[in-house]
gemmi code that builds the backbone of each chain (N, CA, C; Angstrom):
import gemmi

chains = {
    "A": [
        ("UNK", (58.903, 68.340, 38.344), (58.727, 67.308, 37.328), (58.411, 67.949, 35.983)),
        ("UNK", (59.188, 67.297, 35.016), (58.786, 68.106, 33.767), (58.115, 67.160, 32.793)),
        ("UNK", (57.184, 67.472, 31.831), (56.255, 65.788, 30.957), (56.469, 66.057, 29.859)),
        ("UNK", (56.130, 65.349, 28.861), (55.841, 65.717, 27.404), (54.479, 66.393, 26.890)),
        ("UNK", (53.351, 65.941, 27.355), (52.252, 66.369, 26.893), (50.831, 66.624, 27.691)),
        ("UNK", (50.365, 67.496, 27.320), (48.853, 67.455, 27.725), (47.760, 66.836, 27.191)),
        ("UNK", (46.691, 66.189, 27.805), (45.895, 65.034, 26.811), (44.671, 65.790, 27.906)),
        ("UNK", (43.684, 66.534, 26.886), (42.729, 66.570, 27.128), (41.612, 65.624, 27.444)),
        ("UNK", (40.541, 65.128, 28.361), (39.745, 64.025, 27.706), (37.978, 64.730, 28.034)),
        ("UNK", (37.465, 64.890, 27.051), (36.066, 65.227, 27.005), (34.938, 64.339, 26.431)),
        ("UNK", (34.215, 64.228, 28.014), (32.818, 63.147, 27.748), (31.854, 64.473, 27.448)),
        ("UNK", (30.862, 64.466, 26.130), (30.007, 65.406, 25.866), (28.665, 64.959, 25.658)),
        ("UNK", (27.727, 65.206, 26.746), (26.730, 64.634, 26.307), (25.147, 65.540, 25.756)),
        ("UNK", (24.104, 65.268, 25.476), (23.220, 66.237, 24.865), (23.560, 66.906, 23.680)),
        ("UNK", (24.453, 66.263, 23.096), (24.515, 67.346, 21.698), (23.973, 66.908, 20.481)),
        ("UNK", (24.270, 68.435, 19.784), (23.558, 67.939, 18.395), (24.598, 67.967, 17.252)),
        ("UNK", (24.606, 67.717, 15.871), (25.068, 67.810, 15.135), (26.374, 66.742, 14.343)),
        ("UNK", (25.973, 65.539, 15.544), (26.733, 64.786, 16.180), (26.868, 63.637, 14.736)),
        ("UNK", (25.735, 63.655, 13.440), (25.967, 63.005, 12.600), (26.503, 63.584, 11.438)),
        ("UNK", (26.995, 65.101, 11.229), (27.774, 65.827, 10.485), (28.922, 65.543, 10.547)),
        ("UNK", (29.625, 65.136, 9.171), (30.900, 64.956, 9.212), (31.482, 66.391, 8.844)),
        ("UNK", (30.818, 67.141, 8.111), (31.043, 68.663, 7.909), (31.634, 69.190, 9.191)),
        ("UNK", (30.378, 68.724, 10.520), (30.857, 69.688, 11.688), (31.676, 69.035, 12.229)),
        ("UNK", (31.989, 67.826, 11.726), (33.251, 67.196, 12.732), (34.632, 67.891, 12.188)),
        ("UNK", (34.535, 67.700, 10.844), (36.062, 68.156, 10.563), (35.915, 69.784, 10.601)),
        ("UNK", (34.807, 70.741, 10.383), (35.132, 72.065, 11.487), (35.402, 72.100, 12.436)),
        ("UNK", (34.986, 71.307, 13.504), (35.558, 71.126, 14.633), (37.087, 70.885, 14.981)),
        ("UNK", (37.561, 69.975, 13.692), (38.426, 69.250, 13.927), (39.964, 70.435, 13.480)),
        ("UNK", (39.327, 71.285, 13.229), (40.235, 72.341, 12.286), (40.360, 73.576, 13.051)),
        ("UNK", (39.109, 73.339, 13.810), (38.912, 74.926, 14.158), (39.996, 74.726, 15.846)),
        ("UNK", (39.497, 73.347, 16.605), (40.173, 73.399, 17.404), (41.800, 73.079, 17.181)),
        ("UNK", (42.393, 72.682, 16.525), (43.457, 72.837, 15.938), (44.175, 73.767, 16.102)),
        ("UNK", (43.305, 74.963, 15.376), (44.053, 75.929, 14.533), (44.096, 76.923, 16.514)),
        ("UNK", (42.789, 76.858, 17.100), (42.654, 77.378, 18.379), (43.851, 77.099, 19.533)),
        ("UNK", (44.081, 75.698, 18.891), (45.366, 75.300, 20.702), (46.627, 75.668, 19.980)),
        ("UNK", (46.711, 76.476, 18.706), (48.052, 76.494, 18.469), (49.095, 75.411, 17.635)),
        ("UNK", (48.063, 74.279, 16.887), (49.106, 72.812, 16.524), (48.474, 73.444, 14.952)),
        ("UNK", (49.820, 72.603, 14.442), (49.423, 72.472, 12.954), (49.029, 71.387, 12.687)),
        ("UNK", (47.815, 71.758, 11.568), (47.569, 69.759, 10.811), (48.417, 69.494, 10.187)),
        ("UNK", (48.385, 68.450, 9.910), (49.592, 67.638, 9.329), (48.351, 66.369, 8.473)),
        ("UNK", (47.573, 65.598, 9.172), (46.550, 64.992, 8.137), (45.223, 65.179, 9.068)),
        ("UNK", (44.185, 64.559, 7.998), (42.963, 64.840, 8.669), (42.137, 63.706, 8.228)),
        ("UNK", (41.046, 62.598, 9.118), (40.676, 61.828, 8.538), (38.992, 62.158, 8.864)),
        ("UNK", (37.859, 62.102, 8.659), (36.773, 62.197, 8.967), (35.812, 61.084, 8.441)),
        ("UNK", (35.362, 60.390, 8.646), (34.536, 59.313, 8.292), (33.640, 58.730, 8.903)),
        ("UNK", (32.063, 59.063, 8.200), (30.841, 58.360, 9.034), (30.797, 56.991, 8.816)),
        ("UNK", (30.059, 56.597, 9.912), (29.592, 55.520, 10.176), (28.082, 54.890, 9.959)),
        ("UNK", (28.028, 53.728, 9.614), (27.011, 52.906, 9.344), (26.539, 52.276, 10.439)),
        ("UNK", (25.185, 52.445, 11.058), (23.656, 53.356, 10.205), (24.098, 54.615, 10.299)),
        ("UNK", (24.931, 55.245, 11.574), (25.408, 56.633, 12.425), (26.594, 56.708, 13.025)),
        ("UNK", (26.522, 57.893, 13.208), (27.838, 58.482, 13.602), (29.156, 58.961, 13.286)),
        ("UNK", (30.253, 59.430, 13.751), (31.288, 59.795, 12.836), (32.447, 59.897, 13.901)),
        ("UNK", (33.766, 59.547, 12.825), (34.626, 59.734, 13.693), (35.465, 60.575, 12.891)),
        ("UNK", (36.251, 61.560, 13.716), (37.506, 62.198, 12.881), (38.729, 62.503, 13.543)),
        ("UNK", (39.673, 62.329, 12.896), (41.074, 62.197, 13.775), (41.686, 63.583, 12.751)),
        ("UNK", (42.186, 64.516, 13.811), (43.327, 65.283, 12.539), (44.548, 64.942, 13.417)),
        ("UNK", (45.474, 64.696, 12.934), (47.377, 64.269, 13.320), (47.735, 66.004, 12.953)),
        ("UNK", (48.436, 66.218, 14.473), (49.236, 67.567, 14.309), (50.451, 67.529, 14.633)),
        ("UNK", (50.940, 68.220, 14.594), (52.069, 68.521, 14.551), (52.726, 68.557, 16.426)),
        ("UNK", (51.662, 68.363, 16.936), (51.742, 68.789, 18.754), (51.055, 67.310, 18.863)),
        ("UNK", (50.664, 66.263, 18.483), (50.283, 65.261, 18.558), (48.660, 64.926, 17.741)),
        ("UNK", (47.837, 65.253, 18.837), (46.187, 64.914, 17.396), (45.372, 65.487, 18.812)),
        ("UNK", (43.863, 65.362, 17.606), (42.644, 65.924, 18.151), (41.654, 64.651, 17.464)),
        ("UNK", (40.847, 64.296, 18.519), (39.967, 63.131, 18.328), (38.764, 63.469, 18.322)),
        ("UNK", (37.743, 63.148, 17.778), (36.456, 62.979, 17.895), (35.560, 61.914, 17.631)),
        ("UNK", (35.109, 61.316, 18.950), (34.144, 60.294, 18.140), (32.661, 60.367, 18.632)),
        ("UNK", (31.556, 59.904, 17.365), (30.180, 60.693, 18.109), (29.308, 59.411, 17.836)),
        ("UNK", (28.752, 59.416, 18.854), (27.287, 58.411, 19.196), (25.836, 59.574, 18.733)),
        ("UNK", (25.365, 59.640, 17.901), (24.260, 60.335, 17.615), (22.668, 59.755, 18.571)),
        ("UNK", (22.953, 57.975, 18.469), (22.326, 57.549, 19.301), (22.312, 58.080, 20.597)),
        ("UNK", (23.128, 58.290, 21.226), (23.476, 58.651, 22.529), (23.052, 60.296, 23.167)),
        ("UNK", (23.419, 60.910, 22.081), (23.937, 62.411, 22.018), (25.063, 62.635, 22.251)),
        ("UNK", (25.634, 61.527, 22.015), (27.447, 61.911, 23.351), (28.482, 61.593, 22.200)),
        ("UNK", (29.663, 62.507, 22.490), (30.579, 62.260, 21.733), (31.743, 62.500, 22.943)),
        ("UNK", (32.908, 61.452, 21.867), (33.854, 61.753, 23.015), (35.317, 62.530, 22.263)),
        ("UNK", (35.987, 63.062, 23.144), (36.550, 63.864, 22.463), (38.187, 64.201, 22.849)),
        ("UNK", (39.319, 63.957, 22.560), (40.747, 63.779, 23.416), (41.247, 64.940, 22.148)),
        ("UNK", (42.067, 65.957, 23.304), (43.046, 67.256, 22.450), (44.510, 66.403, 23.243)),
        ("UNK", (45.589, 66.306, 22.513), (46.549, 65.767, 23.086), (47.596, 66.426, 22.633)),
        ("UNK", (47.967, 67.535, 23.446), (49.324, 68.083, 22.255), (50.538, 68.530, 23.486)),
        ("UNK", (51.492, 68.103, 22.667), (53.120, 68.531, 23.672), (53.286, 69.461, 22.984)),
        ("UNK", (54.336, 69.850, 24.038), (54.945, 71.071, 23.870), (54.256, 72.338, 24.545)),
        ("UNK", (54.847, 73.420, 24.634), (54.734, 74.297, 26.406), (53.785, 75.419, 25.217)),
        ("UNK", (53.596, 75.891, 23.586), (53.108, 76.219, 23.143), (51.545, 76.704, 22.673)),
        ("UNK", (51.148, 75.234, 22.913), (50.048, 74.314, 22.337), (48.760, 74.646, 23.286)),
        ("UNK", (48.074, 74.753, 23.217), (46.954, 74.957, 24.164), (45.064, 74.522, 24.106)),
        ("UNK", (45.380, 73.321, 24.609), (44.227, 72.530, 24.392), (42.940, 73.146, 25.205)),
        ("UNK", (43.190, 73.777, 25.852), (42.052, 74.363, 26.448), (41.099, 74.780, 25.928)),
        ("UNK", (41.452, 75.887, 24.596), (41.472, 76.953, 23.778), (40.236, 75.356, 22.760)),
        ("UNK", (39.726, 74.586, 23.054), (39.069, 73.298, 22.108), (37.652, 73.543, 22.813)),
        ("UNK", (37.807, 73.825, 24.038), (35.793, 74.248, 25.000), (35.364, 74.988, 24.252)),
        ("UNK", (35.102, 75.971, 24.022), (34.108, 77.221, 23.503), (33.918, 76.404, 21.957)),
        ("UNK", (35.064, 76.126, 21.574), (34.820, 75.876, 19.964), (33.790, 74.736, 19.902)),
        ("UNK", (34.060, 73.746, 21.021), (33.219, 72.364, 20.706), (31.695, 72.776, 21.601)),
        ("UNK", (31.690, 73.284, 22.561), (30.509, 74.208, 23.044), (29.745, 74.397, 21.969)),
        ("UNK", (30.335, 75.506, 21.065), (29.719, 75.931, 19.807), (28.823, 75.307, 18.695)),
        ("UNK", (29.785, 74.120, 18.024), (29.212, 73.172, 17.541), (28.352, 72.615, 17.991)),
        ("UNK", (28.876, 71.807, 18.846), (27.766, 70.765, 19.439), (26.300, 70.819, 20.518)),
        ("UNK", (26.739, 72.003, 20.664), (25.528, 72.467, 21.812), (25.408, 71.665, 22.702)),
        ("UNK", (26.340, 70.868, 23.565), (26.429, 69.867, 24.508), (25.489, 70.338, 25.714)),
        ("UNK", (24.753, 69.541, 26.162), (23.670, 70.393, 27.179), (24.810, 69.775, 29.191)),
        ("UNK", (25.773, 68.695, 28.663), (26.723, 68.249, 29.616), (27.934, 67.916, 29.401)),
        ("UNK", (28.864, 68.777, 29.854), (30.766, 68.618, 29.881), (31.050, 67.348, 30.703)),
        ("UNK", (31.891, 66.563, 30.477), (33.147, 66.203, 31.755), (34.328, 66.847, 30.968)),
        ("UNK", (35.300, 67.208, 31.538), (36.440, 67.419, 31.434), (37.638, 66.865, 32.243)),
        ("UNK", (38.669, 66.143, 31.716), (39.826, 65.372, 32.258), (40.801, 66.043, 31.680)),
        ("UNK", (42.044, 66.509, 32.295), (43.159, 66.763, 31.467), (44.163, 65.912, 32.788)),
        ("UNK", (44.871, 64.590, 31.468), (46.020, 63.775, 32.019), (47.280, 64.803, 31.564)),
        ("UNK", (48.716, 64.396, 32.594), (49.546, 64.900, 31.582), (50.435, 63.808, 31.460)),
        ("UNK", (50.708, 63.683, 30.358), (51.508, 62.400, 29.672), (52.963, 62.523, 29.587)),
        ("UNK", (53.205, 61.601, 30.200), (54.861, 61.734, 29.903), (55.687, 62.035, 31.282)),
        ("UNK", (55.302, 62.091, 31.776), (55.559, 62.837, 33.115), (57.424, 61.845, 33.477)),
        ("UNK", (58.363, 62.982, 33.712), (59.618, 62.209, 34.026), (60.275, 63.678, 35.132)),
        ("UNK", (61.376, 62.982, 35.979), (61.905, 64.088, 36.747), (63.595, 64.379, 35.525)),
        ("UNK", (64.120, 65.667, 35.759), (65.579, 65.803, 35.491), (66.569, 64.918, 36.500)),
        ("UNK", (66.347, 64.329, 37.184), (67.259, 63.214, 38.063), (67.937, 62.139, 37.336)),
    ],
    "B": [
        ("UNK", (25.171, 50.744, 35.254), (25.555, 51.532, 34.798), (26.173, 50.976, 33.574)),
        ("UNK", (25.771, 51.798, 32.334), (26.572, 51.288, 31.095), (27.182, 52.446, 30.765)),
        ("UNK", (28.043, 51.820, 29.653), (28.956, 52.800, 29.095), (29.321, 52.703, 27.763)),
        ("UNK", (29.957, 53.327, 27.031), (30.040, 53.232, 25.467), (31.184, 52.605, 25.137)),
        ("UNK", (32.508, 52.642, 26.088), (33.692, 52.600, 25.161), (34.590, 52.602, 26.628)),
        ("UNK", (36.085, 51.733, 26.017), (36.982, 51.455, 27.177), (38.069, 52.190, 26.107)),
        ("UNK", (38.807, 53.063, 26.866), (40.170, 53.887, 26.605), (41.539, 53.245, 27.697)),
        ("UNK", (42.045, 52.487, 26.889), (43.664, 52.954, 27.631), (44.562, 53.011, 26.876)),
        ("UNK", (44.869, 53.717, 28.525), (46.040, 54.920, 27.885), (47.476, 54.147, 28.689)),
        ("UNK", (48.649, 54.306, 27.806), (49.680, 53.479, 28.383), (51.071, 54.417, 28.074)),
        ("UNK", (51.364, 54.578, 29.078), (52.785, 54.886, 29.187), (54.165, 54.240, 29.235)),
        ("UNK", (54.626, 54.002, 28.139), (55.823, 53.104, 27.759), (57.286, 54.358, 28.024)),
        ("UNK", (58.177, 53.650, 29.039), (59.188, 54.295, 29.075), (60.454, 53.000, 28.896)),
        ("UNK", (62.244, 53.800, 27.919), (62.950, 52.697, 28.072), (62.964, 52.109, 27.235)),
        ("UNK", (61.720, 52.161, 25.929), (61.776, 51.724, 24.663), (62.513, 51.545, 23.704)),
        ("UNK", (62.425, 50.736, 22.753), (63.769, 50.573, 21.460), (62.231, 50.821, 19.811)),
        ("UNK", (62.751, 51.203, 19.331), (62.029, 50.958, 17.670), (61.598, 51.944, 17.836)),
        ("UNK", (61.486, 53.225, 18.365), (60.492, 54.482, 18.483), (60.376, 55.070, 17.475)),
        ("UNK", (61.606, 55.178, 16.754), (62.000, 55.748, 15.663), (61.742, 55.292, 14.261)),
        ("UNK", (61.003, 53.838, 14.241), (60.724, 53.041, 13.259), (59.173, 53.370, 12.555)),
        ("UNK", (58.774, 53.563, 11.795), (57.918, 54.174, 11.123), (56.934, 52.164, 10.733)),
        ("UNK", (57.543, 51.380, 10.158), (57.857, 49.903, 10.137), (56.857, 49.381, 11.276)),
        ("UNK", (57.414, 49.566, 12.595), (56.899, 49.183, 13.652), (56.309, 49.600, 14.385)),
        ("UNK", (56.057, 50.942, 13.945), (54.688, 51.831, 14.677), (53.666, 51.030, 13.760)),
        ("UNK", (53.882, 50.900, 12.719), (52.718, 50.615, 11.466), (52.404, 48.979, 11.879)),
        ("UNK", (53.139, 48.215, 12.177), (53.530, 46.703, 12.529), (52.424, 46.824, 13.950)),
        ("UNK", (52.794, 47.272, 14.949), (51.976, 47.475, 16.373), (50.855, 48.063, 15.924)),
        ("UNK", (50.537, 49.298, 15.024), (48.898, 49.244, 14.854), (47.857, 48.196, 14.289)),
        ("UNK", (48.793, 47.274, 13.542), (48.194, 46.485, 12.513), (47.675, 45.485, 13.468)),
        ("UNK", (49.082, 44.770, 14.483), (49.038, 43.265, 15.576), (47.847, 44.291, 16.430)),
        ("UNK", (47.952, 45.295, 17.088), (47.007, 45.457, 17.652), (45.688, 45.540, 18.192)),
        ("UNK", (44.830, 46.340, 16.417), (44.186, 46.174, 15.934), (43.755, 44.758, 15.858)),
        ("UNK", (43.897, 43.671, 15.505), (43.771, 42.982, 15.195), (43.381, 41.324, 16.266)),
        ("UNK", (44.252, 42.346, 17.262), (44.302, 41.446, 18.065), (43.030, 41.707, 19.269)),
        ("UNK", (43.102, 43.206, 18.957), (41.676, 43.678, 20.344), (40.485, 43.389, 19.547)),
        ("UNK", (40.620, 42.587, 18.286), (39.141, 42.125, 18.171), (38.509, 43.498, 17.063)),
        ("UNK", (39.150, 44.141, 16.797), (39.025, 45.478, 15.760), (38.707, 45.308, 14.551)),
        ("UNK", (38.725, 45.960, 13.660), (38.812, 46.197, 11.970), (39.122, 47.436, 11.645)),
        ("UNK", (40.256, 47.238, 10.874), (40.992, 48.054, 10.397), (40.604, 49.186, 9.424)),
        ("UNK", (40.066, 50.560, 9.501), (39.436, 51.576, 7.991), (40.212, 52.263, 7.698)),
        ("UNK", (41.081, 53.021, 8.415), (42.081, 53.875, 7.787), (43.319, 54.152, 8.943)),
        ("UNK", (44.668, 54.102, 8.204), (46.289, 53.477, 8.798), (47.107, 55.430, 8.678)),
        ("UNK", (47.120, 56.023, 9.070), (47.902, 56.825, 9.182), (49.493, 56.772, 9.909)),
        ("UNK", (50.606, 56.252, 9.412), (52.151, 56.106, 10.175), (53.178, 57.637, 9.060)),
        ("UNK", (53.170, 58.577, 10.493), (54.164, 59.747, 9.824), (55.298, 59.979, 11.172)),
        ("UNK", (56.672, 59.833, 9.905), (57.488, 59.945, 10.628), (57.459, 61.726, 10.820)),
        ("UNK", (58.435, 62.428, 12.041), (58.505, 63.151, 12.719), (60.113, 63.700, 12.019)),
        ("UNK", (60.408, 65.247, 12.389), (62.008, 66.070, 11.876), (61.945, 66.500, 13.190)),
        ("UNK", (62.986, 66.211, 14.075), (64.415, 65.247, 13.554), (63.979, 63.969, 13.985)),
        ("UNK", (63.039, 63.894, 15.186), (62.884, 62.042, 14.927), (61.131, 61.741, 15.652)),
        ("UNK", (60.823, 60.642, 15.601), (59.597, 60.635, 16.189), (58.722, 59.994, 15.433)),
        ("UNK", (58.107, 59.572, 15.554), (56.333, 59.057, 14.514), (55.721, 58.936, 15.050)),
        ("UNK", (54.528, 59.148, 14.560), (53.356, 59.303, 15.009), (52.376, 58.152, 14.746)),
        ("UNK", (51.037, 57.689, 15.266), (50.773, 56.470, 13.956), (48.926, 56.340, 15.000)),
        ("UNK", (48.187, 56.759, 13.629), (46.651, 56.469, 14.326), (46.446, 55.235, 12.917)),
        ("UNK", (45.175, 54.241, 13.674), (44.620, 53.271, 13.383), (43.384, 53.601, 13.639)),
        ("UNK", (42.199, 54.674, 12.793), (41.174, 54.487, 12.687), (40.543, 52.800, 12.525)),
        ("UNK", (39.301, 53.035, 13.402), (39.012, 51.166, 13.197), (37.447, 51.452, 13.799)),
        ("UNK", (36.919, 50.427, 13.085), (35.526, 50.114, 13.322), (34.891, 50.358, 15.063)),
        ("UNK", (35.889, 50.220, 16.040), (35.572, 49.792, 17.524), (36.002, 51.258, 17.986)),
        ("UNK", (36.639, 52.137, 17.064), (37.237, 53.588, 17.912), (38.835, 53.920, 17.099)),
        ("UNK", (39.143, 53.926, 17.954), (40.760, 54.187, 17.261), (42.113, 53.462, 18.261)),
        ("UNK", (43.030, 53.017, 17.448), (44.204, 52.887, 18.085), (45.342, 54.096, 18.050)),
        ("UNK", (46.154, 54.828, 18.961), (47.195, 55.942, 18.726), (48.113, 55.587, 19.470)),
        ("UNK", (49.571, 55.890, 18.448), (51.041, 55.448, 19.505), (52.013, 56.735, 19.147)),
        ("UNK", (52.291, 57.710, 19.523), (53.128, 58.481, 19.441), (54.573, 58.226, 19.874)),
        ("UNK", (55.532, 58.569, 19.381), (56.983, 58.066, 20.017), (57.583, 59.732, 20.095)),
        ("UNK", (58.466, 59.061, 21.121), (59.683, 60.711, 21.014), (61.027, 59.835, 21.754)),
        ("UNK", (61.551, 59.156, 20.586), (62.767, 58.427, 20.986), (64.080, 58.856, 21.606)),
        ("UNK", (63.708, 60.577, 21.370), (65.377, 61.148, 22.411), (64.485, 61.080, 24.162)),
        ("UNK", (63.334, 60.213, 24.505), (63.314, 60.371, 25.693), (63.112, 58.599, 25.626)),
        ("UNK", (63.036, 57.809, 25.061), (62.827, 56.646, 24.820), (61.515, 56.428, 25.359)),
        ("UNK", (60.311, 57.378, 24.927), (59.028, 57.280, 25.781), (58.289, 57.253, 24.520)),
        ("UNK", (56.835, 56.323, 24.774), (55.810, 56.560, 23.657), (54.813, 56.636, 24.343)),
        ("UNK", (53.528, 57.085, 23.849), (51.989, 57.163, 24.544), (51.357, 56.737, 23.535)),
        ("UNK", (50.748, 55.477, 24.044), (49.194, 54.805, 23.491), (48.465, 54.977, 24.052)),
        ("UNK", (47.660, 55.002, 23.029), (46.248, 54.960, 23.411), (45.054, 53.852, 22.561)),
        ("UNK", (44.394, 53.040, 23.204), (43.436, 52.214, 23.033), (42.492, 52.671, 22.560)),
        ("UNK", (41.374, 52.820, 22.001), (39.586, 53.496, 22.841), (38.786, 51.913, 21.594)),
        ("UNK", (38.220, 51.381, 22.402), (37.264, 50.590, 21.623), (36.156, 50.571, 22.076)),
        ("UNK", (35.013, 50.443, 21.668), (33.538, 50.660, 21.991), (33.089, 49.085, 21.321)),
        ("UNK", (31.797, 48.533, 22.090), (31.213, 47.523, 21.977), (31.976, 46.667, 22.934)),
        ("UNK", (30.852, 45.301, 22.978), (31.898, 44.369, 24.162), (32.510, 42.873, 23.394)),
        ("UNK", (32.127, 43.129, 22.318), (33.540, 42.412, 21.721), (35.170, 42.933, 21.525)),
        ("UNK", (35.245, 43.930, 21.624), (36.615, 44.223, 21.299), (37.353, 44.262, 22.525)),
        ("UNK", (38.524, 44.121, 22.708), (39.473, 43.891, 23.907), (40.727, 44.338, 23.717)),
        ("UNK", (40.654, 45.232, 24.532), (42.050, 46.411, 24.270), (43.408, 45.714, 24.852)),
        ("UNK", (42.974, 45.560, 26.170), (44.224, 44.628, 26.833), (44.884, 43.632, 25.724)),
        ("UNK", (45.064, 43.123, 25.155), (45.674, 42.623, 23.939), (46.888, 43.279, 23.468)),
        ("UNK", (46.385, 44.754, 23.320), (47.511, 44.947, 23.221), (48.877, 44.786, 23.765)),
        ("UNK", (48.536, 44.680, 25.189), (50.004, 44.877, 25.763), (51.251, 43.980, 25.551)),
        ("UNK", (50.842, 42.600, 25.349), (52.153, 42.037, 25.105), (52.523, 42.198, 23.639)),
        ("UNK", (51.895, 42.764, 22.731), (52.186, 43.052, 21.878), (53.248, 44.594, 21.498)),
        ("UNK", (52.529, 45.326, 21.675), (53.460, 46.439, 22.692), (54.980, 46.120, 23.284)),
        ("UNK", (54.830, 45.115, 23.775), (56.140, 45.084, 24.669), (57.397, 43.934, 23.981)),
        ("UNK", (56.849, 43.240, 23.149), (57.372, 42.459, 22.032), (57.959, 43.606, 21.216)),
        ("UNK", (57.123, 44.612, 20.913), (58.062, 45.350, 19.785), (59.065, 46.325, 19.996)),
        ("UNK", (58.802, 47.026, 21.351), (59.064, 48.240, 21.740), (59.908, 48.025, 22.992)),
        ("UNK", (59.988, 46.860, 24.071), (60.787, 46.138, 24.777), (61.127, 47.305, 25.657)),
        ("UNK", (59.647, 47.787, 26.491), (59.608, 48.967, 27.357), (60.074, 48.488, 28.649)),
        ("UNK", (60.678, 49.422, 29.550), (61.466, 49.056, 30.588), (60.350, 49.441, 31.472)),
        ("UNK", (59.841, 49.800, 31.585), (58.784, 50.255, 32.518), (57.346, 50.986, 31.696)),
        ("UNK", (56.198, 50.179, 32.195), (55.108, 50.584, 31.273), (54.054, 51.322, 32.687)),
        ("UNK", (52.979, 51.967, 32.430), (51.970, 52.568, 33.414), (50.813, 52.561, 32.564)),
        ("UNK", (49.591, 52.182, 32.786), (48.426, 51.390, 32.299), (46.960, 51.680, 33.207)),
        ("UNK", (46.396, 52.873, 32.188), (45.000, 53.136, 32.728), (44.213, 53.412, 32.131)),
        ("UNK", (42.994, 52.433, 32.669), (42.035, 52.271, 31.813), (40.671, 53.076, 32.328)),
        ("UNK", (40.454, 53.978, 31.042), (38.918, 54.956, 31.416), (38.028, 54.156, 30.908)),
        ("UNK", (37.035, 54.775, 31.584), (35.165, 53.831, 30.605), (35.283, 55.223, 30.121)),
        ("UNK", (34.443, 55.388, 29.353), (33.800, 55.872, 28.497), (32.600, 56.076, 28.244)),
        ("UNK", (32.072, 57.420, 28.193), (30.368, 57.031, 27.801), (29.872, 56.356, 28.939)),
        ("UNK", (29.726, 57.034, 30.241), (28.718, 56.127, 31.262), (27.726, 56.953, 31.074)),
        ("UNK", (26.607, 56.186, 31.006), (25.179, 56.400, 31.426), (24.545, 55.072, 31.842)),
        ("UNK", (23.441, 55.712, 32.757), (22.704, 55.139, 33.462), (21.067, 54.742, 32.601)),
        ("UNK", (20.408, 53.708, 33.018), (19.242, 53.330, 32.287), (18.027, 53.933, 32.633)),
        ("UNK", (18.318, 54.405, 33.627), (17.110, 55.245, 34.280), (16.669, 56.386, 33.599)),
    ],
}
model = gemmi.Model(1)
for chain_id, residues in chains.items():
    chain = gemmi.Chain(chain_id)
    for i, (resn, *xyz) in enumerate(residues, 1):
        res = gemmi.Residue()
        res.name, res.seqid = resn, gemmi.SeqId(i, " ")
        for name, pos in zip(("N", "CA", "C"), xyz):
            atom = gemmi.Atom()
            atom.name, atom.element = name, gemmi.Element(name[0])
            atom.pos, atom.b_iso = gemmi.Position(*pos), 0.0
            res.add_atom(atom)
        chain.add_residue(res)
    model.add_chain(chain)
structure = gemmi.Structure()
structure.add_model(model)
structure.setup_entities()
């Protein structure tokens, strides 16, 4: 079976830094530039009283972030096609930032069709 | 058990308009709108040689529809947080525009934690 894409999905909980829009769009750049996609746009914008969300659109599809400061938890989807791209290469970086004290990790793959 | 946020993710195969920049922008707007959302920032970029892309930052999370019309396949994605908003909405909307021959439809929670 061959698909179009890989879609990371990360529940992060215990972290900090989670009301920086600074560290969101480092994040949002750094894992980017890490799985191999190009940006193409980038949106970052906090929220009222808290929190932040930032989307960058790549070129391999996008990288999501959205953060509950209340919570400590942010959630977090790398989604990129193509056999290039490597969403994996988004752990250590968001590790980094966020100092998550708990991972989940999901990787769907999207698209999924046979040559038949 | 609570949770922060409902994600689905939908696999549209068989589609028509993929290629429409118009009606990616048209389906984020009905969408949005319809899961009970508010609209902050509209990103619709078409793709070389074909394709668009299209996020709907929004008050409840984000809406995302990627197309790749030489397979007639797109991937949405839902994520809304709070229990007013209602993602399922989308779908007949979705299928009004895009007139998918076969759709696949799964829905994550998000953000579980427990009160304890």
């Amino acid at each position: 079976m061959k698909s179009i894409g890989r879609h990371m999905i990360m529940e992060m909980w215990g972290c900090s830094g989670l009301n920086s829009t600074d560290i969101v769009e480092q994040a949002l750049r750094e894992v980017t530039e890490a799985a191999g996609a190009v940006l193409l746009d980038l949106i970052v914008r906090p929220y009222t009283p808290q929190g932040v969300t930032g989307v960058a659109v790549v070129s391999e599809s996008h990288v999501m972030i959205h953060t509950w400061p209340e919570y400590s938890y942010a959630a977090v989807d790398v989604f990129t096609c193509g056999k290039k791209a490597y969403p994996a290469a988004a752990m250590p970086i968001l590790k980094r930032l966020f100092s998550p004290e708990r991972v989940q990790v999901m990787e769907m793959t999207r698209g999924i069709f046979s040559d038949d």
